[in-house]
C-alpha positions as CSV (number, residue, x, y, z in Angstrom):
1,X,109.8,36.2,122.1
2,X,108.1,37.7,119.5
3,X,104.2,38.8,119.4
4,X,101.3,40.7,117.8
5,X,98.3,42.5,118.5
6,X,95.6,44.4,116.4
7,X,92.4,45.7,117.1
8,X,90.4,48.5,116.7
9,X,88.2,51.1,119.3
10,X,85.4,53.7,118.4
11,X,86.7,56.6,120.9
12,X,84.5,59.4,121.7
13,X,85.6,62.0,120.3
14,X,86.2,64.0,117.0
15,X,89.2,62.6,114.9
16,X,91.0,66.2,115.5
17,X,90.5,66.2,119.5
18,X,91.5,62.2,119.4
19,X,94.9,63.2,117.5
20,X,95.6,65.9,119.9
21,X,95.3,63.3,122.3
22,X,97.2,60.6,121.1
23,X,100.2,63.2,120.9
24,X,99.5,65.0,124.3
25,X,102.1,63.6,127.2
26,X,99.5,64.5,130.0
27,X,96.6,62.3,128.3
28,X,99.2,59.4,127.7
29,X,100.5,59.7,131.0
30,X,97.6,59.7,132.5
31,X,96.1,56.8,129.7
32,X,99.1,54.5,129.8
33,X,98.6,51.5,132.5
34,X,101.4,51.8,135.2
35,X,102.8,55.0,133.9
36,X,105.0,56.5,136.3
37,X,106.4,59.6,134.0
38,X,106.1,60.5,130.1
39,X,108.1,63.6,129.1
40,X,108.1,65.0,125.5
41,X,111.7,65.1,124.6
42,X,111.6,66.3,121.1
43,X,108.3,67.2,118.3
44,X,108.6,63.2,117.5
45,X,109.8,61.2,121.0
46,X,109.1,60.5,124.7
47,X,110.8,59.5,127.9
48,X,108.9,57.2,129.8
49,X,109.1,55.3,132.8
50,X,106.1,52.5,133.3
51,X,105.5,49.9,136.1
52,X,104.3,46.5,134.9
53,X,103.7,43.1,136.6
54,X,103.1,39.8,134.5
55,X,102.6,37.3,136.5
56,X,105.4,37.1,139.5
57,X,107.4,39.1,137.9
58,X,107.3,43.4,138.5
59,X,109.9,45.6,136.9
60,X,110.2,49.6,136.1
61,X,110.6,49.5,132.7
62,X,112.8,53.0,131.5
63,X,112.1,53.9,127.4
64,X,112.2,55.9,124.3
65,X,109.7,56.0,122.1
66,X,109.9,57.8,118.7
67,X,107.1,58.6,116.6
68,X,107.3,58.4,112.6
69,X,105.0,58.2,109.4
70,X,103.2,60.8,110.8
71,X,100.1,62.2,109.1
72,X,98.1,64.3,111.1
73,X,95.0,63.8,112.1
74,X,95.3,60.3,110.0
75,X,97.9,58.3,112.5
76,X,101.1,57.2,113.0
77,X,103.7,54.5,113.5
78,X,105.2,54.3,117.2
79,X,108.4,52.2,118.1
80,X,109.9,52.1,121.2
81,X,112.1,50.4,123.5
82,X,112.3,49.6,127.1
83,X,114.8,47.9,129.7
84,X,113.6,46.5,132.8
85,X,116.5,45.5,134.6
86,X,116.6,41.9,135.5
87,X,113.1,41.4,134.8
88,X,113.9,41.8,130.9
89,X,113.5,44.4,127.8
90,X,110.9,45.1,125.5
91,X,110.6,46.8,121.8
92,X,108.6,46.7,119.1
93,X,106.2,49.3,116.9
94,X,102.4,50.1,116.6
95,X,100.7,51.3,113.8
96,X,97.8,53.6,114.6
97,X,95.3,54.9,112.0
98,X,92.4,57.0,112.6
99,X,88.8,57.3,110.7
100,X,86.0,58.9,111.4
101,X,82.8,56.7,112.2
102,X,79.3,57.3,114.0
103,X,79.5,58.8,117.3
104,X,83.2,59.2,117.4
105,X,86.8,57.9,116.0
106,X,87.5,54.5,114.9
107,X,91.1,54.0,116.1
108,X,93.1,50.9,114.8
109,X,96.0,49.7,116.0
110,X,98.7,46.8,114.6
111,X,101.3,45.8,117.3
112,X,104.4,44.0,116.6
113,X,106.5,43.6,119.8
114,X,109.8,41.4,121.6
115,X,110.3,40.4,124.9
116,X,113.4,39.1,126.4
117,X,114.6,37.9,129.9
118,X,113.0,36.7,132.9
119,X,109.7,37.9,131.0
120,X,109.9,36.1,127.9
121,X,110.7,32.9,130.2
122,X,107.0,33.1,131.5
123,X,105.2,32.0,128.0
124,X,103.4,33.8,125.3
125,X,99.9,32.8,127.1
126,X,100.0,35.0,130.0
127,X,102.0,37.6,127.9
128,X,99.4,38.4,125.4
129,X,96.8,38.0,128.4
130,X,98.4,40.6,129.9
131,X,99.2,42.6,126.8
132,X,95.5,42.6,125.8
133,X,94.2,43.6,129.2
134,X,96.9,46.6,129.2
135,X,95.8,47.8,125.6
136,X,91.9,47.4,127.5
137,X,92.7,49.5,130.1
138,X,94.4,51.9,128.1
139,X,91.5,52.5,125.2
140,X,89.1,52.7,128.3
141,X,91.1,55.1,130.0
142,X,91.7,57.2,126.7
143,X,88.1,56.8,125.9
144,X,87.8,58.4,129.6
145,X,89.7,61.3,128.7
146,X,87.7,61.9,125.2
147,X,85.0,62.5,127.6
148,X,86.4,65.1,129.6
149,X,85.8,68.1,129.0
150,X,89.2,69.6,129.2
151,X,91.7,66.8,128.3
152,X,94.4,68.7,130.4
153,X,92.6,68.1,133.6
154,X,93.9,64.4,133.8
155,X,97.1,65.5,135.1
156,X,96.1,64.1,138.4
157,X,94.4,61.3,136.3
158,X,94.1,57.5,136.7
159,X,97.2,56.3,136.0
């Protein structure tokens, strides 16, 4: 099942400190809803293991994400895949660009993505509920971190 997702969020923060973010594995970790680990594994990709529930169904979704397009501190295309067991897999791209605007970043973000198994089975309505909520709680938590001080110091974070 395919879907899509755009929007845009003013963060906080300086379009410099923002890209440092966006590219820092302790922020994301610590940004990314249900996030269990996010390790760097080259300049242009992650690791990542995230928890999700949609509706009845909970899975441990294990990934790779590679980043490309990149054009610092402008933005960048993400795609990534992710297998959840039985529950189902999930891949699909984002593109992210950054401008400055009053009293911070204007972030904007264009999100293709596919679902498959027991997950796609549940329909596209509570899917993109829960895909919207998830990209909430993520801006709010990276808007969180643009207000820290020290950026680093989420390592115990809100995850």
């Amino acid at each position: 099942m395919a879907m899509t997702m755009t929007g845009e969020v003013t963060l906080p923060a300086d379009r410099p400190r923002v890209w440092a973010m966006l590219n820092d594995p302790v922020v994301l970790k610590a940004s990314i809803p249900g996030c269990q680990s996010l390790e760097k594994t080259s300049d242009t990709s992650f690791a990542a293991v995230v928890k999700v529930k949609i509706g009845p169904v909970g899975a441990s979704f294990k990934g790779k994400v590679q980043l490309s397009d990149i054009d610092p501190p402008n933005g960048y295309t993400i795609g990534g895949e992710g297998e959840g067991g039985i529950a189902g897999f999930a891949n699909g791209g984002a593109k992210v660009q950054l401008a400055d605007a009053p009293g911070g970043t204007l972030l904007k973000y264009d999100v293709q993505a596919n679902v498959g198994g027991k997950i796609a089975q549940l329909g596209s309505r509570l899917i993109d509920g829960v895909a919207k909520k998830l990209a909430d709680q993520f801006f709010a938590n990276l808007a969180n971190a643009a207000n820290a001080p020290d950026a680093s110091s989420l390592e115990a974070g809100s995850a």
